[in-house]
C-alpha positions in Angstrom: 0.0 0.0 0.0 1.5 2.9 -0.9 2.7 6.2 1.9 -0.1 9.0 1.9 1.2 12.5 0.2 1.7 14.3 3.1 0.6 18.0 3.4 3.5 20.4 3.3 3.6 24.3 3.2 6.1 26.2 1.3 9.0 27.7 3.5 7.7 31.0 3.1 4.6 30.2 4.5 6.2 28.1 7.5 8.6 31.7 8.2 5.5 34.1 8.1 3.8 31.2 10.6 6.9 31.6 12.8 7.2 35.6 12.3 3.8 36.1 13.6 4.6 35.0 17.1 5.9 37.8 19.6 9.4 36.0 20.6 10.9 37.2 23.5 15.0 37.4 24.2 16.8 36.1 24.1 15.2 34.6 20.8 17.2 36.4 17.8 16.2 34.2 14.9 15.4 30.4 13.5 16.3 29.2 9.5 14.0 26.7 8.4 15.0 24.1 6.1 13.5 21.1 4.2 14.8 17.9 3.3 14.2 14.0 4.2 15.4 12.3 7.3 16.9 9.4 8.1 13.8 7.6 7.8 13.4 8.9 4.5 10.6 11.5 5.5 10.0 14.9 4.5 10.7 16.9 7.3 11.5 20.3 8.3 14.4 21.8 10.4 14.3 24.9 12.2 17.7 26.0 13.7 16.8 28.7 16.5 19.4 30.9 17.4 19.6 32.9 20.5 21.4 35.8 21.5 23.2 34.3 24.8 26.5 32.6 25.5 24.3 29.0 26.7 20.7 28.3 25.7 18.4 27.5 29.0 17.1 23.9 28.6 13.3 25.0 30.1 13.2 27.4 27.8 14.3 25.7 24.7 11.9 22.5 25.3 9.1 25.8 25.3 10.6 26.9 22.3 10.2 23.4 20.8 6.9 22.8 21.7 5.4 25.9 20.2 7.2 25.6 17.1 6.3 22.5 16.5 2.5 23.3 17.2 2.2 26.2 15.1 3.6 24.4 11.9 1.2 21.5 12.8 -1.8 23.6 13.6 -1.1 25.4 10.3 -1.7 22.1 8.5 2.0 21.1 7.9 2.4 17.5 8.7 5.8 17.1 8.3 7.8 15.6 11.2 9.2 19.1 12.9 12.9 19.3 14.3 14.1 22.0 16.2 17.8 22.6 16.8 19.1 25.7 19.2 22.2 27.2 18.8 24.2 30.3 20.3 24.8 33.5 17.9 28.7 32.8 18.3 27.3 28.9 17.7 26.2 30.2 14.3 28.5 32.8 13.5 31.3 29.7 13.4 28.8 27.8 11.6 28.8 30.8 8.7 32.5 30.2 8.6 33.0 26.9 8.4 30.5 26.7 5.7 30.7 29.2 3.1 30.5 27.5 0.3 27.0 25.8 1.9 24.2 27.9 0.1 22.0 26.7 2.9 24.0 28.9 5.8 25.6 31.0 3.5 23.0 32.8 1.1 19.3 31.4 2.0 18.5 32.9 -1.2 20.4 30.3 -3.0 18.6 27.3 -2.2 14.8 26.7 -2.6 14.0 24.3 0.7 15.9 26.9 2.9 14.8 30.1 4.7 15.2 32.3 7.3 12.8 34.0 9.8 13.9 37.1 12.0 12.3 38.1 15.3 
């Protein structure tokens, strides 16, 4: 029997979902990303990144939740991770990946965006 199709939103849509919200600090932004995981899903990533030295745990597993439940209430029924990182976290991650268009330049590749508080 074959998979069912499932229903996925463009990234544009999923990064005006997540610009509506009213994030608080020390929330400074989250890139979305599509691709398959290791199941061989479609599923999205959304790499928050906040503007401290270390991310508190509590406040992260918040951050997860209602990420998760905004894409899925939107209709989106992709599997949803969320990764956190530090500014100075992603900052090295720009560096050491320059020539990836999906860090790099969102603009370059379809599947990946970026929202902004």
């Amino acid at each position: 029997m074959p998979a069912r199709a499932l229903k996925e939103l463009e990234i544009s849509d999923v990064e005006d979902i997540l610009n509506k919200e009213e994030w608080r600090p020390p929330f400074f932004s989250c890139r979305v990303e599509s691709d398959i995981d290791s199941l061989g899903d479609p599923a999205l990533w959304v790499w928050v990144v906040y503007d401290v030295k270390e991310v508190d745990l509590d406040a992260a597993h918040q951050a997860e939740r209602k990420i998760q439940s905004l894409i899925s209430e939107a209709g989106d029924e992709r599997w949803v991770y969320v990764r956190f990182r530090t500014r100075e976290e992603d900052a090295d991650t720009d560096d050491d990946n320059d020539e990836d268009s999906s860090w790099s330049d969102d603009s370059a590749k379809s599947d990946t965006g970026s929202v902004n508080s």
